[in-house]
N, CA and C of each residue as an Amber inpcrd file, in Angstrom:
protein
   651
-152.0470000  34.2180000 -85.8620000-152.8190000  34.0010000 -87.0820000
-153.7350000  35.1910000 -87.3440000-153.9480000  35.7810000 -88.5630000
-154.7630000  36.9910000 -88.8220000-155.9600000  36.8050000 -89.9710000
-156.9520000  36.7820000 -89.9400000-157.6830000  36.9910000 -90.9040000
-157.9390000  38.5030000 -91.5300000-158.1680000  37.3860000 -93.0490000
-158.2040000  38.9370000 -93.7440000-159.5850000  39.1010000 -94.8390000
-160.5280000  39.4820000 -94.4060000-161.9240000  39.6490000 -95.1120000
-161.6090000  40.9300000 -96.2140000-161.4540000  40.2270000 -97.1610000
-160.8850000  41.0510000 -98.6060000-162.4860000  40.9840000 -99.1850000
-162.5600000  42.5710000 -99.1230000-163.9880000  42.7100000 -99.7430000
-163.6500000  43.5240000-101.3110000-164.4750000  43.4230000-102.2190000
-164.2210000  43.7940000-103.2500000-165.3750000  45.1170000-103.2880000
-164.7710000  46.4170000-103.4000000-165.7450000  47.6540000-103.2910000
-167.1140000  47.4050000-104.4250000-168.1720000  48.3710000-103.8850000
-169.5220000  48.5140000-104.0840000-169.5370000  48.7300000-105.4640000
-170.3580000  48.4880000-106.5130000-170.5450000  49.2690000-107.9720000
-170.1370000  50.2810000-108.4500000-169.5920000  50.8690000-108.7700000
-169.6210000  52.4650000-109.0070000-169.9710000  52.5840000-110.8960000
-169.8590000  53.8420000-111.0140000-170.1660000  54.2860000-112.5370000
-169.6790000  53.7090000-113.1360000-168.2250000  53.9060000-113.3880000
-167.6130000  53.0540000-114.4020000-168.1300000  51.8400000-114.8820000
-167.6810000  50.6830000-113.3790000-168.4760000  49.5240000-113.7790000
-169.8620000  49.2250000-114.4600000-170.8320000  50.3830000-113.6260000
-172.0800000  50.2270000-114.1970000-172.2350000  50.6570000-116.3330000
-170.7960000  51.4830000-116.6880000-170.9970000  51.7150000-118.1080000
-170.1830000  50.9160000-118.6040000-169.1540000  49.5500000-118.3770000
-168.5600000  49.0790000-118.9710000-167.3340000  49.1790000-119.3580000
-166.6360000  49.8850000-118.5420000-165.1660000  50.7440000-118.7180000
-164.3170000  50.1880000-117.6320000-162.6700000  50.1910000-118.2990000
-162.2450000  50.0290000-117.3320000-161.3640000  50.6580000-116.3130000
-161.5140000  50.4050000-115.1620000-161.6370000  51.0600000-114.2260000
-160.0370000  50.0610000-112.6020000-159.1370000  50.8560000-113.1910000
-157.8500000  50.4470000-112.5180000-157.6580000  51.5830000-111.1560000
-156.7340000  52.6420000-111.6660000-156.5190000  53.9380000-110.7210000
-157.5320000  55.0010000-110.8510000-158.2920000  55.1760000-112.1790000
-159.1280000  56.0420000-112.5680000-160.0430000  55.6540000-111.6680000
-160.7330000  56.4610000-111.1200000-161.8260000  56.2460000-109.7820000
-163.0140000  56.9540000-110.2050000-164.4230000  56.4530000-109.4190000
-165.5820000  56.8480000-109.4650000-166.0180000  56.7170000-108.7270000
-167.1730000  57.6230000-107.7430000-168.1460000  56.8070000-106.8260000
-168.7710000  55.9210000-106.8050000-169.1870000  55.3760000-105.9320000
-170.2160000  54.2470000-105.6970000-171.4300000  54.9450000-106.1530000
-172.4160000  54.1540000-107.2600000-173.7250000  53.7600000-107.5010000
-174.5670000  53.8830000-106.1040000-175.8670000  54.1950000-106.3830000
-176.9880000  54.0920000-105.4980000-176.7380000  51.9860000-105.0690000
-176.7300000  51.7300000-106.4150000-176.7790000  50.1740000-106.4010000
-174.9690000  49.8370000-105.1950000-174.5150000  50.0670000-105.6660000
-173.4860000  50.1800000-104.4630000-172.9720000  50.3150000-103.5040000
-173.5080000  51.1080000-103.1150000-173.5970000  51.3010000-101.5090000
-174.7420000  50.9450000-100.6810000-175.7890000  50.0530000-102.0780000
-176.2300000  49.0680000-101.1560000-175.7300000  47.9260000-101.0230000
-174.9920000  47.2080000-101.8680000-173.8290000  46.2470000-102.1600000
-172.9210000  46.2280000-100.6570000-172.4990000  47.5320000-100.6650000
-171.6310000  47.7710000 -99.5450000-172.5060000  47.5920000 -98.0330000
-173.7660000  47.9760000 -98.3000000-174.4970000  47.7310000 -96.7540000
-174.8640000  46.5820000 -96.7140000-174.9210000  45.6470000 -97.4940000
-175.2800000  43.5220000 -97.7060000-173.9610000  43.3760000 -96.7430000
-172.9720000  44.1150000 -97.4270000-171.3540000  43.3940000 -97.0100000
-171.0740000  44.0780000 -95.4480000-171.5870000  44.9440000 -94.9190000
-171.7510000  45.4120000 -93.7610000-172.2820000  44.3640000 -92.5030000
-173.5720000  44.1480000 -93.4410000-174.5460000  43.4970000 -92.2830000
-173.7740000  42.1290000 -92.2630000-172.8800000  41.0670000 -93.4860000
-172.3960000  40.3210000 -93.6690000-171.8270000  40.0490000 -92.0600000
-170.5250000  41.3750000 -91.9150000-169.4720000  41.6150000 -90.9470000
-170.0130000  42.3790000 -89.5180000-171.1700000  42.1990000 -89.5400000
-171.1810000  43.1750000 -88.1660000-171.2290000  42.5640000 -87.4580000
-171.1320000  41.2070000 -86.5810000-170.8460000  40.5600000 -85.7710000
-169.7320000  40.4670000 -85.8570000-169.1190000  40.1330000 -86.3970000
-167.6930000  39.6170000 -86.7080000-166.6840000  41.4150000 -85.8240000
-166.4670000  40.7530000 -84.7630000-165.1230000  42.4590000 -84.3940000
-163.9260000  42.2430000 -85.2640000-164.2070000  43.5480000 -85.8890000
-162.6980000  43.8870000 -86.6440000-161.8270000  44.7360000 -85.4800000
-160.9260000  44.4380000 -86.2660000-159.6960000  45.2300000 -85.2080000
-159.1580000  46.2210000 -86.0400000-159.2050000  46.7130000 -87.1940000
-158.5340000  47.4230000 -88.0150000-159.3320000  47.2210000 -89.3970000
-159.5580000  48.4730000 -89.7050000-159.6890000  48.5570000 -91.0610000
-158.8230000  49.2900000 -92.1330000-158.6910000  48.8820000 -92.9750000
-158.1150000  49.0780000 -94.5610000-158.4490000  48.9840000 -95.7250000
-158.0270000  50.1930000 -96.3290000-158.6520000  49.8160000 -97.8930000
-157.6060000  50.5310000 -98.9990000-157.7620000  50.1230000-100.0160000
-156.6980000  51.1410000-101.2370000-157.4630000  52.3600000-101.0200000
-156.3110000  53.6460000-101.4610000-156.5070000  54.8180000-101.2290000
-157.6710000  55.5220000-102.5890000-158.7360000  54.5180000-102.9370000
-159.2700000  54.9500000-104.0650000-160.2510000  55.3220000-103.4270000
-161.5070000  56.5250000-103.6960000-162.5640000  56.9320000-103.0880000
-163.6780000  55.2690000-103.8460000-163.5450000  54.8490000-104.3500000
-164.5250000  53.5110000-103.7860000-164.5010000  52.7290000-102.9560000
-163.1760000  52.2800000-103.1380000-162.2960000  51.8000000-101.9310000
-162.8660000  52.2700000-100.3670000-162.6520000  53.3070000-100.5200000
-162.6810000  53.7070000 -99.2180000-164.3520000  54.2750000 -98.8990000
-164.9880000  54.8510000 -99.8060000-166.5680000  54.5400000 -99.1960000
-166.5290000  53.3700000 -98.8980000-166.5440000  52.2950000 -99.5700000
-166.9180000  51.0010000 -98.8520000-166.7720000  50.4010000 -97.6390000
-165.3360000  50.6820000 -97.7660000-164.4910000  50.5360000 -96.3530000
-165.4870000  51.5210000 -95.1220000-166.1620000  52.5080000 -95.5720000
-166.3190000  53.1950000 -94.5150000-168.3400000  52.9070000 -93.9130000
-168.5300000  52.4770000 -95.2540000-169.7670000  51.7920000 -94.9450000
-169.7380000  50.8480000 -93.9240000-169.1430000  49.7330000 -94.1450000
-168.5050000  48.7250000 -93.3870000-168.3780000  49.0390000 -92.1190000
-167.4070000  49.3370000 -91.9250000-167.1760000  50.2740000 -90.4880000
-168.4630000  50.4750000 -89.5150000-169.4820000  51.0030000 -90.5020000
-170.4870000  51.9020000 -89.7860000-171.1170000  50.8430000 -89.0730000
-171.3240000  49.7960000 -89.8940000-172.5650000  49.1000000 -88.9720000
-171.4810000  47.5950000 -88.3460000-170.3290000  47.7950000 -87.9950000
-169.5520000  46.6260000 -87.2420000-169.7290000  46.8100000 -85.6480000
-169.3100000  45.9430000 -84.8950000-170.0970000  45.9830000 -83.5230000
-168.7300000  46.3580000 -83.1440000-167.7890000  46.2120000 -83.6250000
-166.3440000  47.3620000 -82.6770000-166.2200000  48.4670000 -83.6970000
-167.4730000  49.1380000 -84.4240000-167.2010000  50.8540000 -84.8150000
-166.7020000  51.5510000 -84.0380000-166.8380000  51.4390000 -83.1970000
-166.1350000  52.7040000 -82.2070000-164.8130000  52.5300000 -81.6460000
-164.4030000  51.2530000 -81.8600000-162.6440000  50.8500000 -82.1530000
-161.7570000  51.4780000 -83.4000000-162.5640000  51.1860000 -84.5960000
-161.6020000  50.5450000 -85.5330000-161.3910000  51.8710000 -86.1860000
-160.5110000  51.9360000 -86.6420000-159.3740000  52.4600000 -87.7390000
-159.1100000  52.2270000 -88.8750000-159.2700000  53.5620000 -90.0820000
-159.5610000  53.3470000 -91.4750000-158.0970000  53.6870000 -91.6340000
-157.3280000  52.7020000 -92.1720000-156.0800000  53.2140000 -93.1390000
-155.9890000  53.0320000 -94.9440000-155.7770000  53.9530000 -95.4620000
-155.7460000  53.6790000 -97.0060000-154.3530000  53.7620000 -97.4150000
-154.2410000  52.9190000 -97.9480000-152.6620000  52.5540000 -98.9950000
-152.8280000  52.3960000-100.4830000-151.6330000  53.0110000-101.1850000
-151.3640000  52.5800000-102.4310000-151.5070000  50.9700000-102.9150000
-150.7330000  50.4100000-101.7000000-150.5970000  48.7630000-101.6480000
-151.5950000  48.0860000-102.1910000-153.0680000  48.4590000-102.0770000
-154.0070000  47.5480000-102.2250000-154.3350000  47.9380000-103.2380000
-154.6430000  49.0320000-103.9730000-155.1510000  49.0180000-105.2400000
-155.3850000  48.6310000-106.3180000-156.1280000  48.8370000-107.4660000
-156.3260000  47.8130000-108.1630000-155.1260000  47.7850000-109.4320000
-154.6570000  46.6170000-110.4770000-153.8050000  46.8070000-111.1570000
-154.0970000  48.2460000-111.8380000-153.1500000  49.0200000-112.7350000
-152.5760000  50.0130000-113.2640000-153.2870000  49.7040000-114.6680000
-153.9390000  50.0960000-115.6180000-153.9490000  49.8580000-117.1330000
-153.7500000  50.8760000-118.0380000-153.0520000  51.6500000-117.2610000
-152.2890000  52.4380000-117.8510000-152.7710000  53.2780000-118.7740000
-152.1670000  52.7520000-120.7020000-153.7860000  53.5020000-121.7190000
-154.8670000  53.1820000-121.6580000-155.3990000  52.0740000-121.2510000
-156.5020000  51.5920000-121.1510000-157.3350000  52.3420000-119.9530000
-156.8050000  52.6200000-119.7080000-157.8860000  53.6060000-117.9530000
-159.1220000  53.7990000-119.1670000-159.9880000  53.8950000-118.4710000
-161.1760000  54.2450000-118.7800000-161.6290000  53.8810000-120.2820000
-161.1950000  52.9940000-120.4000000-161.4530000  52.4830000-121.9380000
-163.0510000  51.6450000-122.0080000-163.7350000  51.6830000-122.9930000
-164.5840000  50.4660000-123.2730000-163.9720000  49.1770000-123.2690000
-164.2310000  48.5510000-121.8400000-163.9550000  46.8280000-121.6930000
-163.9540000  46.0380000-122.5330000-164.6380000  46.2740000-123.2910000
-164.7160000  45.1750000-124.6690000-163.4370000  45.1930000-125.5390000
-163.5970000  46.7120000-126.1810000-162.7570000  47.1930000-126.5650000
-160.5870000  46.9800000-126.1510000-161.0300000  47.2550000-125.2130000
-159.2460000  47.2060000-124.0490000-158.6950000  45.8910000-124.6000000
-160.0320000  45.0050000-124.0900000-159.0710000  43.2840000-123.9370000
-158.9600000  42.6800000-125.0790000-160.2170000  43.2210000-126.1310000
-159.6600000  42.5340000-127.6650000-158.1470000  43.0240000-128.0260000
-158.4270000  44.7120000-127.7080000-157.0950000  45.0540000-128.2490000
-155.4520000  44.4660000-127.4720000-155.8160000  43.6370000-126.3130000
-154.7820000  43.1980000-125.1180000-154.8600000  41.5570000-125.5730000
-155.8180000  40.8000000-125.8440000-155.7330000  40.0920000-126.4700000
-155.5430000  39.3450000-127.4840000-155.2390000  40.5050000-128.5610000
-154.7960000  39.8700000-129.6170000-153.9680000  39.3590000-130.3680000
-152.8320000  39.9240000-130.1550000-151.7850000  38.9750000-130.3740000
-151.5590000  37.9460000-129.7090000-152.1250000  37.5000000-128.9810000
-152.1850000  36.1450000-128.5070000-153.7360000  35.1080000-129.0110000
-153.9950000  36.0620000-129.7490000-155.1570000  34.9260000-130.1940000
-156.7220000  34.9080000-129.5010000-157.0020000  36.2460000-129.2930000
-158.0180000  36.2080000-128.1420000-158.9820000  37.4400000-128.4480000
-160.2330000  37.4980000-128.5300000-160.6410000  38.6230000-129.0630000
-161.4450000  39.2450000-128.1170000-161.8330000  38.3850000-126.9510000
-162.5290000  39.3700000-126.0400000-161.9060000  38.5360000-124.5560000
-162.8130000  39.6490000-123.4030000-162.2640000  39.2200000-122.2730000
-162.9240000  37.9430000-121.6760000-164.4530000  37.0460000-121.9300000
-164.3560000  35.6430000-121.5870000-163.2620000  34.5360000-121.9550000
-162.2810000  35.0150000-123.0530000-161.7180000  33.9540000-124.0740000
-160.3910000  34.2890000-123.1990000-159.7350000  35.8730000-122.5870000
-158.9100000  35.9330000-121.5530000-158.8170000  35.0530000-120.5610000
-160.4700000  35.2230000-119.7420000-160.5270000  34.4730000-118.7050000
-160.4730000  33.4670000-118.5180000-161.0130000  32.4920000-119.6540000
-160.6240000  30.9830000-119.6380000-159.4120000  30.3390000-120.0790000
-158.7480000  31.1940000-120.4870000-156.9820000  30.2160000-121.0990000
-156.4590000  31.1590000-120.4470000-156.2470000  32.3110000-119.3960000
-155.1650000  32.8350000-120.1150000-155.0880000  33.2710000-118.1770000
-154.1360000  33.3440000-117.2570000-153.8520000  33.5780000-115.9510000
-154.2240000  35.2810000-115.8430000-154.2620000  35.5780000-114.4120000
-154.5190000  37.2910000-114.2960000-152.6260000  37.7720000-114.6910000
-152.4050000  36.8330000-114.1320000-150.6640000  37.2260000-114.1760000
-150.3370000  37.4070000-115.7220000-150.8540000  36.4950000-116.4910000
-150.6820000  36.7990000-118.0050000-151.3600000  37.7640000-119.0600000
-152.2730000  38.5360000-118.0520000-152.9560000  39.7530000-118.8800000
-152.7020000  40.2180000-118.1440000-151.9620000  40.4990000-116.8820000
-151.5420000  42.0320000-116.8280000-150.0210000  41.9900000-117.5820000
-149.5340000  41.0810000-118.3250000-148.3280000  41.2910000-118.4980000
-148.4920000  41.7470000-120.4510000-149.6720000  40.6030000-120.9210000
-150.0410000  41.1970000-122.1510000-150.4530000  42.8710000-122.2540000
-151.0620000  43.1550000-120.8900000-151.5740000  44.4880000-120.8580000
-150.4520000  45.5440000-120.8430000-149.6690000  44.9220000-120.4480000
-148.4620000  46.1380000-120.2690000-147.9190000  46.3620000-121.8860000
-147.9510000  45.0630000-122.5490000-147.0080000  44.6110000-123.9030000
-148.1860000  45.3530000-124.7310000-149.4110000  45.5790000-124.8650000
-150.3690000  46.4310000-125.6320000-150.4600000  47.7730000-125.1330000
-150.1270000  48.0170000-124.6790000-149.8420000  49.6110000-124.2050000
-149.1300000  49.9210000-124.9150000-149.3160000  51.5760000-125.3730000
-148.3450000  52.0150000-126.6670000-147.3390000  52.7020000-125.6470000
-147.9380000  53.0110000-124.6800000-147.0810000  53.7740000-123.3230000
-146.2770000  52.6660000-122.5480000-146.5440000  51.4810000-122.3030000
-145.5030000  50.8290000-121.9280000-146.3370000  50.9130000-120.0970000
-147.1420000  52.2420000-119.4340000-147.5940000  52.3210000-118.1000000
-148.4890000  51.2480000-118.1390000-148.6580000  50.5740000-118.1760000
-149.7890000  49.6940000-117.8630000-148.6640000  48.8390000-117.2300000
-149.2790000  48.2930000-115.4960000-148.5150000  47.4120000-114.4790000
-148.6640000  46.1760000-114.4300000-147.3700000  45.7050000-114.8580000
-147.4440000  43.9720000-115.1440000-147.5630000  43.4090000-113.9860000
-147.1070000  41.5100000-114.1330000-147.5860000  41.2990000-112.8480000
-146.2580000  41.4580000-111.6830000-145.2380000  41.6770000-112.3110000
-144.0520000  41.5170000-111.0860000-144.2960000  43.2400000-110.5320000
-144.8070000  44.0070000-111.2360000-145.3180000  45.5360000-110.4800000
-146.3300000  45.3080000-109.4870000-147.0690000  44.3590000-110.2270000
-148.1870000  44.4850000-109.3240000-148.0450000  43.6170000-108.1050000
-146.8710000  42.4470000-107.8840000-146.7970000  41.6790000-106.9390000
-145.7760000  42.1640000-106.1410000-144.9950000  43.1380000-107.1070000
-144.0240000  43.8560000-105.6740000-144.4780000  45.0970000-104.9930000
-145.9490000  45.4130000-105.5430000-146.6770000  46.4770000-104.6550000
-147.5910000  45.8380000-104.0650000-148.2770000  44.8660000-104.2530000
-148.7760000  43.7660000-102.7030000-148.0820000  43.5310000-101.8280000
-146.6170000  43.1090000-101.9910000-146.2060000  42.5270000-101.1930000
-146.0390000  43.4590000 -99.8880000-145.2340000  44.3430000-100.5070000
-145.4180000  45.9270000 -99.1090000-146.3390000  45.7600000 -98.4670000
-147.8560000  45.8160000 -99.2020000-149.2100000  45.6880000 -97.8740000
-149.1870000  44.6870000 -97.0090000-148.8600000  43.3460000 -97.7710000
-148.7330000  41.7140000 -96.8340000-147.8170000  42.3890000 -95.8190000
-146.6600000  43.0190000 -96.3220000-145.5880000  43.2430000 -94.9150000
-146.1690000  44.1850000 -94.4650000-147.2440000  45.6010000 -94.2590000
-147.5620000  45.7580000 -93.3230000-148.6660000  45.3250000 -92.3750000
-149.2160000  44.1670000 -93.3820000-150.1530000  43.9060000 -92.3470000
-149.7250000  42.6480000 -91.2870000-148.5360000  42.1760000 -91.6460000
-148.0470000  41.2430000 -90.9420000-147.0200000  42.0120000 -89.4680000
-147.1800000  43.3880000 -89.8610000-146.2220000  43.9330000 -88.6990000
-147.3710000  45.0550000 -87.8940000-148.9770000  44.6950000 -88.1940000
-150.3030000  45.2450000 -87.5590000-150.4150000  43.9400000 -85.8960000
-149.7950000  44.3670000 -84.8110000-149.2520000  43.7040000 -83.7250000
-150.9990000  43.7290000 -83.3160000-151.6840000  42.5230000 -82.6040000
-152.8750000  42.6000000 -82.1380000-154.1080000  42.4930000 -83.2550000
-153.7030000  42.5180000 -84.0590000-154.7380000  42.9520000 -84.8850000
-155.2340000  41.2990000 -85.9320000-155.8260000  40.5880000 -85.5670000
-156.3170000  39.2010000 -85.7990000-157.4740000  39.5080000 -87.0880000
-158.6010000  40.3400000 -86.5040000-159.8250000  39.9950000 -87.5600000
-159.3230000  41.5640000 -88.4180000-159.1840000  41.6520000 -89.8280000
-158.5540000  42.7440000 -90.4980000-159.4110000  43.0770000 -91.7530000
-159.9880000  43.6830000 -92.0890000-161.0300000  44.0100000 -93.3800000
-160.2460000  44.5790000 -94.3090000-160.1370000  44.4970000 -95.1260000
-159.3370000  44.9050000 -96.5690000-160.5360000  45.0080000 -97.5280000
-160.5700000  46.6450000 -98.1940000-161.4990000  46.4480000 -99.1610000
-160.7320000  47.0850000-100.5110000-160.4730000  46.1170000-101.3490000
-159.6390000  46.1330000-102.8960000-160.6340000  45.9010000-103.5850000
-160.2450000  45.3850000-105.1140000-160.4470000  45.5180000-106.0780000
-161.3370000  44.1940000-106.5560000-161.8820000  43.8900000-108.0670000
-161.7700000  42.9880000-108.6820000-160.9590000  42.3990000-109.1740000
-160.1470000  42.3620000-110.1210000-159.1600000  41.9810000-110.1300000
-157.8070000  41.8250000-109.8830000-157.6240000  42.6110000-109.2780000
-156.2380000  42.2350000-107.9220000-157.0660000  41.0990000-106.7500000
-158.1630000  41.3440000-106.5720000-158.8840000  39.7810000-105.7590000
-158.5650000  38.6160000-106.5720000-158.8660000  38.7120000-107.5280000
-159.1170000  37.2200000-108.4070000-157.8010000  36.8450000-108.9660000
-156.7000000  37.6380000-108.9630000-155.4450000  37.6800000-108.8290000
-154.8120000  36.8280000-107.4060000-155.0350000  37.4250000-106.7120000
-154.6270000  36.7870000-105.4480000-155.4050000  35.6250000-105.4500000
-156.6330000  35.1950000-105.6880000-157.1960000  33.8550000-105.5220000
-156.6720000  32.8700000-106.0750000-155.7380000  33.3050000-107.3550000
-155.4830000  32.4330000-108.4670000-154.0810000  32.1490000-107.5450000
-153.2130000  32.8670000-106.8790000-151.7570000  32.3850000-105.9510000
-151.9350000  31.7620000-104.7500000-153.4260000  32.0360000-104.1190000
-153.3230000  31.7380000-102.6440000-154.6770000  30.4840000-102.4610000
-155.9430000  30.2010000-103.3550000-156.5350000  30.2960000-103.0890000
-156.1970000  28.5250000-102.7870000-156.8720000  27.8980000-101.6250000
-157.1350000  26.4770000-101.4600000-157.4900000  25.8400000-103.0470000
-157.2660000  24.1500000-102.4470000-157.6930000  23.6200000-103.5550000
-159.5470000  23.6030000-103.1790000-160.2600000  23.6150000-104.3770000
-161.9400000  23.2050000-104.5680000-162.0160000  24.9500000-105.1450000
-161.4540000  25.8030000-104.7700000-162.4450000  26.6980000-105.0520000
-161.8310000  27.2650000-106.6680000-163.1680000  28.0370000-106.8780000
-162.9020000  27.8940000-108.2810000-162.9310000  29.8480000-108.5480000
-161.1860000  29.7390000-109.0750000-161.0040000  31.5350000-109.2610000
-160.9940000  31.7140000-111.1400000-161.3960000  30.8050000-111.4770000
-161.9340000  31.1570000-113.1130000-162.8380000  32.3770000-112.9080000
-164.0110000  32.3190000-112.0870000-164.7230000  33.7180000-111.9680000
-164.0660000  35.0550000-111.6880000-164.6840000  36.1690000-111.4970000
-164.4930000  37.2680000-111.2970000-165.3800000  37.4310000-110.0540000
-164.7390000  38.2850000-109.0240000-165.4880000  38.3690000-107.7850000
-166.4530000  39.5040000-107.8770000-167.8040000  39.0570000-107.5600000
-168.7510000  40.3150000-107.5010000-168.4920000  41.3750000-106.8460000
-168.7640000  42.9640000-107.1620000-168.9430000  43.5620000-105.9070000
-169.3950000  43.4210000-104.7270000-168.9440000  43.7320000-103.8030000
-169.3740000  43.9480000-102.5750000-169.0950000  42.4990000-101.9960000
-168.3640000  41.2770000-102.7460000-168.5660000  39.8560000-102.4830000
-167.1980000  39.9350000-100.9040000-167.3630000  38.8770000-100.7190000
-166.2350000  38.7840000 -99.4880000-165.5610000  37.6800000 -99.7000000
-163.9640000  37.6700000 -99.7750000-163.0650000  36.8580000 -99.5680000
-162.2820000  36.6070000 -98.5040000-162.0230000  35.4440000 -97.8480000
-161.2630000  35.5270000 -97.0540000-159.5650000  34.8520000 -97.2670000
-158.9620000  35.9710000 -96.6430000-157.6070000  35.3430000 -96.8860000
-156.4830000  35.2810000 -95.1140000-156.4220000  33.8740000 -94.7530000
-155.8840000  33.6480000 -93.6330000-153.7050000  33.7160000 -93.6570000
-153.3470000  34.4380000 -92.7020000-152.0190000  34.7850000 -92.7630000
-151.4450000  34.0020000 -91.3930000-150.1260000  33.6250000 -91.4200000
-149.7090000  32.5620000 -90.3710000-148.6100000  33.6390000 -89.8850000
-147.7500000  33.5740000 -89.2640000-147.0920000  34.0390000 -88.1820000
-145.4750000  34.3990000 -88.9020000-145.1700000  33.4320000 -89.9780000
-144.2570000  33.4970000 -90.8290000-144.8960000  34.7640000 -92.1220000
-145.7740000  35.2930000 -92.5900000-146.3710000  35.8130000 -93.3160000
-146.8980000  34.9460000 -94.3940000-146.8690000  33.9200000 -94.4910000
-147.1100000  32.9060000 -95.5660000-149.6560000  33.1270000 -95.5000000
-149.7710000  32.8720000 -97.0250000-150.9430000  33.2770000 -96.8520000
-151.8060000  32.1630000 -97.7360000-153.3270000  32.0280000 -97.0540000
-153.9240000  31.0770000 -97.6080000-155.4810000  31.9330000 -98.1590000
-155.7000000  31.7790000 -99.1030000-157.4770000  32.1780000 -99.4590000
-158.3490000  31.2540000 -99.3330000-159.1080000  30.4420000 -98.2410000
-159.6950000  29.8990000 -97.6150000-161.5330000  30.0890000 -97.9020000
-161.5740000  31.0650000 -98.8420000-163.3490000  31.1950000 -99.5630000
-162.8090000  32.2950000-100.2640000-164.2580000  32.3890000-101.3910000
-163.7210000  33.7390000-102.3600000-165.0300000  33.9220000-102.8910000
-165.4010000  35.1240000-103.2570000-166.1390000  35.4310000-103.5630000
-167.9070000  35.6640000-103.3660000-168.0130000  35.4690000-101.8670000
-169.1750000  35.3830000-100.8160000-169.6990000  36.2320000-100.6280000
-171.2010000  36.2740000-100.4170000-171.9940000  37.5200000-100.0520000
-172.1660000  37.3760000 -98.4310000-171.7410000  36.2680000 -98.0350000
-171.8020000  35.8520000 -96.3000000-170.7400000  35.5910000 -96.4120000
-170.5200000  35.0330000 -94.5050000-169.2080000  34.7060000 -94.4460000
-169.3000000  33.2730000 -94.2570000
């Protein structure tokens, strides 16, 4: 059995101006990498055996914050993958948020992104997102679930490795909460930065999200 403490990276610029923010990357905020040291002190009891994060420089400050203050730092191991990253939005990279999802929402009847979030699945706006793209690059959800799945298979073939830190995205989290998550918890939200999810994996690779969105564990 493996746990998997899916942390969602620290603030960075983008977020802090309202843009959105898929492959296009930014550093972490002052406010962020204190985000990331809450989510540190969260895990520092807790021995990780391995660390991971998407190959994005937020991603991976966070991931490396983390690290610093865990009580097996001097074990663990940072790997970054494509796998985890956050969905693709292709024209929309760096767009005004407001802006993106009216324009992703509208032919379906939707003019901003609360009115997304309450009717409408992550699986069904990344697929509207792809269909509002004049480029067609924006990654639907069978892109985006056949580039998870690679990470699930390597972390299911990480031999020894039980307590596992994953630090992704916002919405590729709240994505996965919406496929895996137990019944009670509620993935209508969006996971804060720096929040912690946990997602438990069985021996077959089959996977459960067991809490979401926590500033503790």
């Amino acid at each position: 059995m493996k746990r998997i403490y899916l942390v969602r990276h620290g603030k960075t610029f983008i977020n802090k101006y309202n843009k959105m923010q898929g492959w296009c990357d930014t550093p972490l905020t002052d406010e962020g990498r204190e985000g990331a040291e809450k989510a540190a002190e969260a895990l520092q009891e807790l021995p990780l055996d391995i660390a991971l994060s998407s190959n994005t420089l937020r991603a991976s400050e966070t991931c490396e914050i983390i690290m610093e203050k865990n009580c097996n730092r001097d074990l663990l191991q940072h790997l970054a993958y494509p796998y985890f990253r956050e969905h693709f939005y292709g024209y929309f990279e760096g767009m005004d948020n407001d802006v993106a999802w009216r324009m992703v929402g509208a032919a379906h009847g939707f003019t901003n992104a609360a009115d997304l979030a309450e009717h409408a699945t992550c699986d069904q706006i990344a697929d509207w997102t792809k269909e509002a793209d004049p480029y067609h690059d924006a990654e639907d959800s069978k892109e985006f679930w056949a580039r998870w799945q690679k990470g699930f298979d390597l972390i299911q073939q990480l031999d020894g490795a039980e307590n596992i830190l994953l630090v992704s995205h916002g919405f590729a989290i709240k994505t996965l909460a919406q496929k895996f998550a137990v019944d009670g918890i509620d993935t209508t939200v969006h996971p804060r930065n720096s929040s912690i999810s946990t997602l438990v994996m069985d021996e077959a690779g089959n996977l459960q999200m067991t809490s979401y969105n926590k500033l503790q564990l």
